[in-house]
Residue frames relative to the residue before (quaternion, step in Angstrom):
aa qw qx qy qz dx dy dz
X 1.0000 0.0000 0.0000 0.0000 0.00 0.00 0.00
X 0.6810 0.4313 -0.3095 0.5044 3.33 0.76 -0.85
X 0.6282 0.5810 -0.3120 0.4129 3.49 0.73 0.14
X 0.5871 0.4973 -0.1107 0.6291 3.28 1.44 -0.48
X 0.6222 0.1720 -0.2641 0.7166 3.62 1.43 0.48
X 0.8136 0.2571 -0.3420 0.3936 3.52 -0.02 0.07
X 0.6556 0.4072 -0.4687 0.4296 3.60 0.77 0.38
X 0.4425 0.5894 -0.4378 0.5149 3.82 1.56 0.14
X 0.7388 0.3277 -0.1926 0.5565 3.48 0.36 -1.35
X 0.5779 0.4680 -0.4870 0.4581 4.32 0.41 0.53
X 0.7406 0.2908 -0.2635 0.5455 3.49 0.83 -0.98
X 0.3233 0.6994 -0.5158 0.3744 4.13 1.03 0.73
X 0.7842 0.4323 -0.0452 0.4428 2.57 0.93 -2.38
X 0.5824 0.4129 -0.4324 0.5508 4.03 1.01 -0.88
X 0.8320 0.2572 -0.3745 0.3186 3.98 0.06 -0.15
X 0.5296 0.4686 -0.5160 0.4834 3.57 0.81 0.05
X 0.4759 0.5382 -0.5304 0.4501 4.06 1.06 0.17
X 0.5140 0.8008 -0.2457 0.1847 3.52 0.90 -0.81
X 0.5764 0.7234 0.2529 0.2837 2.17 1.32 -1.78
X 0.7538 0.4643 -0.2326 0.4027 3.44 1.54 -0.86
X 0.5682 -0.7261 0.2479 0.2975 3.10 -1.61 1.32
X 0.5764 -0.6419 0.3505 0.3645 3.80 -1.05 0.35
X 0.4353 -0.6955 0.4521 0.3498 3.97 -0.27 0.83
X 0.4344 -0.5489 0.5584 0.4453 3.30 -0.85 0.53
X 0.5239 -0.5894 0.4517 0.4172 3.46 -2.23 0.29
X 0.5695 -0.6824 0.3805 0.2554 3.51 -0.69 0.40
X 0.5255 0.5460 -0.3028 0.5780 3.63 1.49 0.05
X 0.6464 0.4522 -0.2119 0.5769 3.64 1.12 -0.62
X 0.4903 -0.6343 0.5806 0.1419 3.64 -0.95 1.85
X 0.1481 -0.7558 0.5404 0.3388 3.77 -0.57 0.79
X 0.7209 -0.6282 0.1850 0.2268 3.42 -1.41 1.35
X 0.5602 -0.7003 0.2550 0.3617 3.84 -0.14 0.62
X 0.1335 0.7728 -0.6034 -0.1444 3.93 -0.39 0.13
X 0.8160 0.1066 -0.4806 0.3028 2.62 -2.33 0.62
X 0.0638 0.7533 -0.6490 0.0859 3.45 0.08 1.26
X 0.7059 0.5485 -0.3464 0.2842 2.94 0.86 -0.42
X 0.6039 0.5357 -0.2631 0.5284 3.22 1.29 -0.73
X 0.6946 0.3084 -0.3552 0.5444 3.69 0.13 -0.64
X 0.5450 0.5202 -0.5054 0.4206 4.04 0.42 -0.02
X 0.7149 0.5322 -0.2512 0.3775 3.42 0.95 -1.66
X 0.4817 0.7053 -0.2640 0.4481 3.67 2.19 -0.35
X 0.7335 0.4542 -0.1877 0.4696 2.69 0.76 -2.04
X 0.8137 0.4005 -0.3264 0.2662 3.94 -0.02 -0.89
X 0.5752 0.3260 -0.4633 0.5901 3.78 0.96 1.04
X 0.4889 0.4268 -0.5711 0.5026 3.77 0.86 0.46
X 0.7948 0.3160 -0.3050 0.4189 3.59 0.24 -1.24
X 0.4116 0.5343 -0.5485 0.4943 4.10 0.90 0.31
X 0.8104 0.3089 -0.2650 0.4215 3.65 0.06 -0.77
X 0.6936 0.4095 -0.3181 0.5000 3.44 0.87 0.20
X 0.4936 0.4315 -0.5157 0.5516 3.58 1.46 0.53
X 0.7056 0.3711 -0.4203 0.4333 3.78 0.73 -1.11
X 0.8781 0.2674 -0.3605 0.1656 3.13 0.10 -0.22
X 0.1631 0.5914 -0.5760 0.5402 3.48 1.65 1.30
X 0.5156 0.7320 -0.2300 0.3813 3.75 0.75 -0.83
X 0.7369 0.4110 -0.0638 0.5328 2.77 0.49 -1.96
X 0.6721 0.4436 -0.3490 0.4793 3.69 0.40 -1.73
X 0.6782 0.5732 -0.3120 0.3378 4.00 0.40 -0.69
X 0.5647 0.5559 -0.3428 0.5046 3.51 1.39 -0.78
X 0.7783 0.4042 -0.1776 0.4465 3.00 0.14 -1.88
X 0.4900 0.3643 -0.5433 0.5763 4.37 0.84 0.82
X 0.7165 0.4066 -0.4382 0.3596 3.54 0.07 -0.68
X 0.4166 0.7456 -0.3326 0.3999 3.56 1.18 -0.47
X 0.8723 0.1890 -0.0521 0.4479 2.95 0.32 -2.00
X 0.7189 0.4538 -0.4104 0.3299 3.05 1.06 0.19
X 0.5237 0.5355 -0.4526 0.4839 3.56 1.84 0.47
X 0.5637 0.4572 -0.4328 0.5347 4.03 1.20 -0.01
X 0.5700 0.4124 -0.5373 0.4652 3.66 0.70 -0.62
X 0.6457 0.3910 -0.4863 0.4401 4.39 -0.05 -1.33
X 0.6661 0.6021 -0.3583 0.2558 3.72 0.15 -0.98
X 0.8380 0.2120 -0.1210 0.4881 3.13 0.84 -1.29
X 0.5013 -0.7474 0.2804 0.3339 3.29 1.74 1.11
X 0.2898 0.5307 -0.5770 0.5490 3.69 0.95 1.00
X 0.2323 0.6505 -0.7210 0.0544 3.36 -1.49 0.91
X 0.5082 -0.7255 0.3791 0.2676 3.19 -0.99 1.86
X 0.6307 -0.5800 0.3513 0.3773 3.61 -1.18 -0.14
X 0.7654 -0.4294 0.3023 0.3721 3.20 -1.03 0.86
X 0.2211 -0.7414 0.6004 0.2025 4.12 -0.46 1.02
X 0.6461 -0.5924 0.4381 0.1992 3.94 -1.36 0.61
């Protein structure tokens, strides 16, 4: 009897040894996921940080065509 439970539950344990997964190689970067998602982030962060380089760029040329106009010219920056 005891044989008839331990030679089921030996050949469980010798194949569930079988079974194990292969490390990755260690010279190889492991591959990136959810690029897609963090891209689908990134490209209305980096839209609003071109317009509003844009934006910060107008509004100098502005003041510096009312400053020549109204002959005010700011002091010399460091």
């Amino acid at each position: 009897m005891t044989i008839r439970i331990a030679l089921p539950l030996l050949a469980m344990i010798a194949l569930s040894a079988c079974n194990r997964p292969v490390p990755p190689a260690p010279d190889t970067p492991p591959e990136p996921q959810a690029t897609e998602l963090r891209d689908a982030i990134q490209t209305p962060i980096n839209r609003a940080k071109a317009v509003s380089d844009t934006l910060q760029q107008s509004a100098d040329a502005r003041a510096a065509d009312a400053d020549r106009v109204s002959g005010d010219t700011p002091p010399p920056s460091p």
